[in-house]
N, C-alpha and C positions, 0 to 999 in steps of 0.2 A: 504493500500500500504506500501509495506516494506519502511522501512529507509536507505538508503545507504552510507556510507560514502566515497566514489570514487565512480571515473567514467570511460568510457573508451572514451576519443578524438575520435571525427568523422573521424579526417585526419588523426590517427593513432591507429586502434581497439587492437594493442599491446600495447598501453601506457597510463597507468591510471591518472589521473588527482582528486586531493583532491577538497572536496568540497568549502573550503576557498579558492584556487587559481583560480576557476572562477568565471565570471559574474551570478548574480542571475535570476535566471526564465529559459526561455529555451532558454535564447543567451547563457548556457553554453555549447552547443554544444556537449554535451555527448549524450552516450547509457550506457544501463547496461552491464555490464560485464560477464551474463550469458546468457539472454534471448535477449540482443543487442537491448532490446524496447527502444525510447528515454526518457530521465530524465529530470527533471526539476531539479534546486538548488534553498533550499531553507535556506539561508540565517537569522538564529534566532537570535532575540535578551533575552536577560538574562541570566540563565539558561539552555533553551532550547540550543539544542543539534542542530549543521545545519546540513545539508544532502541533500542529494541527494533523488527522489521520481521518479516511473514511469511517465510516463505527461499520465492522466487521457484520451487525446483526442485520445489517440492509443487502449485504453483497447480494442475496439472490435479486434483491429488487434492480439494484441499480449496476451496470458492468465497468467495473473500476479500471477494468485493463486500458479501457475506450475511455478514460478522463483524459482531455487532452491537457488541461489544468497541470503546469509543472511547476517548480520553487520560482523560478524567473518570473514567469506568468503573474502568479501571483504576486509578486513584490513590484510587477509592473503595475499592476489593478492598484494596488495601495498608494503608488507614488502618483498615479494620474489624480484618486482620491485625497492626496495630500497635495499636488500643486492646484487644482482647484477651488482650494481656499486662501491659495498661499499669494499674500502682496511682496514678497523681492525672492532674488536668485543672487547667487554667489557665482560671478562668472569670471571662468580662469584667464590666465594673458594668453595669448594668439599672437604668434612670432612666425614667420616667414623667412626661406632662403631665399634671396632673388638671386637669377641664375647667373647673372655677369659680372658680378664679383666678389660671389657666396657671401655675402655681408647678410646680415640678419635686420629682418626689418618688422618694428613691433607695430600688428595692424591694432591692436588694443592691449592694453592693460587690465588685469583683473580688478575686476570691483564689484560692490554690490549693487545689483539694479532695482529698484524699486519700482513698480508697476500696480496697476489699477485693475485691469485688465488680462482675463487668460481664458484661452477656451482651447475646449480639450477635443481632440479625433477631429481636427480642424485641418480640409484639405490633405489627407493623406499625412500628418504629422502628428505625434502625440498630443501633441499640446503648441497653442502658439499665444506667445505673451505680446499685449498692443501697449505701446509708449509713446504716445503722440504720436507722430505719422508714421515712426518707426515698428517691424514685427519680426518678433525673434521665435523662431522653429524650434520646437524641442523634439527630438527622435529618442525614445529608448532602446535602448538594446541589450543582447544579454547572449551568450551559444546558443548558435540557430537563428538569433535573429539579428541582422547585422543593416547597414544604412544603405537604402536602397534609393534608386533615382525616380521610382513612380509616386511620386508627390509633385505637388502644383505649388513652382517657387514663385508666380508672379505677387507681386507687392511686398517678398519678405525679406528684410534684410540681413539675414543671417540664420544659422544651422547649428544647434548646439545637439551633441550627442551625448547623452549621459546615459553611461556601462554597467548596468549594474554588475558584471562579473566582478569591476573594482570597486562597490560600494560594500563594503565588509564593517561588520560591527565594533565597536572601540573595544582594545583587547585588556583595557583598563576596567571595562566596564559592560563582561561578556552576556549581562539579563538586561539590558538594555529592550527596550519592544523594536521592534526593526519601525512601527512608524516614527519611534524617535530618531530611529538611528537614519530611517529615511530621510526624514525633517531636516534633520540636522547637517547631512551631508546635502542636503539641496541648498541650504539658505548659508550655510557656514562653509562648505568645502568646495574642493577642486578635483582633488582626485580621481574623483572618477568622470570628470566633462572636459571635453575636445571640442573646441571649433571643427567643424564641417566645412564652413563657407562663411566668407563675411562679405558685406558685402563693400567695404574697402580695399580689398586684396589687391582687386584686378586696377585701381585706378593709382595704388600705390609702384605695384609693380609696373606701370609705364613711367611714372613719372620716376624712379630709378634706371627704367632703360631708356629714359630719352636723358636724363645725366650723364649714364655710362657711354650713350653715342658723341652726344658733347664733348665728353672728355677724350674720346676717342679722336674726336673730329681735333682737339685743340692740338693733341699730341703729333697728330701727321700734318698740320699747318707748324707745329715746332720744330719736327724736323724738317719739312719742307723748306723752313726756314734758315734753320742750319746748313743745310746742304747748300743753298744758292749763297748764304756768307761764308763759307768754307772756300765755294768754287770762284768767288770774287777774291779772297784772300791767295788764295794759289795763281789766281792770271795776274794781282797786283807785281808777287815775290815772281813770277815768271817772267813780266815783264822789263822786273829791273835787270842790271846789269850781271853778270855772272860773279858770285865772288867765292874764293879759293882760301883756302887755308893754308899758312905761312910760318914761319917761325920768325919773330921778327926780334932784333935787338936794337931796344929804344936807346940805346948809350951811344952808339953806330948811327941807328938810323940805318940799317943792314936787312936784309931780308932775305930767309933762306928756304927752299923749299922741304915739305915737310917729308919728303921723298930722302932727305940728309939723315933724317934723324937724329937728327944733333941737339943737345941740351943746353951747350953753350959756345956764345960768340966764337970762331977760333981767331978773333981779332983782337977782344977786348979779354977774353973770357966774360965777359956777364951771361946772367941766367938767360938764356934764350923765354918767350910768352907768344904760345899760338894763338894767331890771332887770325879775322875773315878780313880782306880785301880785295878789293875792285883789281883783276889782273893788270890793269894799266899804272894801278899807285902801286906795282913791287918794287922795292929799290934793291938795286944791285952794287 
């Protein structure tokens, strides 16, 4: 028999009830939430995990194998039931590589949103929160059900996926009721919600690749630059005269060429100093 963690109230089959907020055995007065067979709560001590179970005395009536009702499911049903009373969300930063010069580019910062407005199984998304003209997508998911493209984006400004695989109970605080723990990790954490889509992404990422063209554009107008004062500099020194290197002795006024290898005068003896001159000023 599956494990449940909710249930749904006899006196009301729309409104879920956590396994720690009722009575244990079958004074907790639930059904299941798919298959509507009644449940037992059972109540664990240690470790173990409490929950909610079919009550074994109906199996002939109801076929438990066919509850399509899983732990996910369920904690999905509770978190839809808890953001539809809920005014804010804790929503994570959303950072981007753009691709032309891996730089990191933050499309937002985490903060809390406060909102007025949320309706739930809206357009193919769990839940969608309205902030002024603004509307943010919520997708659950969990194994098995992962973020699919057959929803209707037009008017939304963004896509947040929240996992329940990484929404896991505080291990400070293991009886916690998971709608707390749901509660808590919706309005206070991160953990477990990704950006899908913002809807800054695409307007950020051009205005970095028309930078990256820019600067692209400056650097071959720099060499471009380079290159033609280089190649003025080379026709200047080309056009002058040719000049040679010499060994000259300033005491003389002597000039020898450096073909001698000589270090000094053999006139004066003084220290011979190589120097560049115009072929025509060699003195002999």
């Amino acid at each position: 028999m599956a494990k449940i963690p909710v249930g749904c109230s006899r006196d009301n089959l729309n409104y879920l009830l956590d396994v720690m907020d009722v009575p244990s055995g079958k004074a907790c007065n639930c059904v299941c939430p798919s298959c509507r067979a009644p449940l037992i709560a059972r109540h664990c001590n240690g470790h173990r995990e409490s929950h909610f179970a079919h009550d074994p005395a109906y199996e002939s009536e109801y076929n438990y194998s066919e509850c399509i009702l899983s732990f996910h499911v369920a904690l999905k049903l509770m978190l839809k039931q808890i953001m539809a009373t809920s005014t804010e969300i804790f929503l994570p930063e959303y950072e981007v590589i753009e691709p032309y010069s891996d730089e990191t580019i933050t499309v937002t910062k985490e903060r809390m949103l406060k909102f007025d407005c949320i309706g739930i199984d809206i357009n193919g998304f769990d839940a969608v929160i309205r902030v002024n003209k603004y509307r943010l997508a919520i997708i659950i998911t969990y194994p098995g059900r992962q973020v699919t493209h057959n929803t209707n984006c037009s008017g939304i400004h963004g896509i947040l996926e929240i996992d329940l695989d990484l929404m896991q109970r505080s291990s400070l605080a293991p009886k916690v009721s998971w709608s707390e723990a749901l509660s808590g990790s919706l309005i206070r954490k991160t953990q477990s919600k990704r950006w899908v889509w913002h809807v800054n992404t695409d307007p950020l990422l051009k205005e970095a690749k028309e930078k990256f063209m820019q600067l692209q554009a400056d650097e071959r107008g720099f060499i471009k630059e380079s290159i033609s004062r280089r190649r003025a500099e080379y026709a200047e020194v080309k056009a002058k005269p040719l000049m040679v290197n010499v060994y000259r002795c300033y005491e003389c006024i002597k000039d020898y060429s450096t073909q001698d290898a000589m270090e000094r005068c053999p006139k004066c003896n003084t220290k011979l100093l190589v120097t560049s001159i115009d072929p025509k000023y060699f003195q002999r």
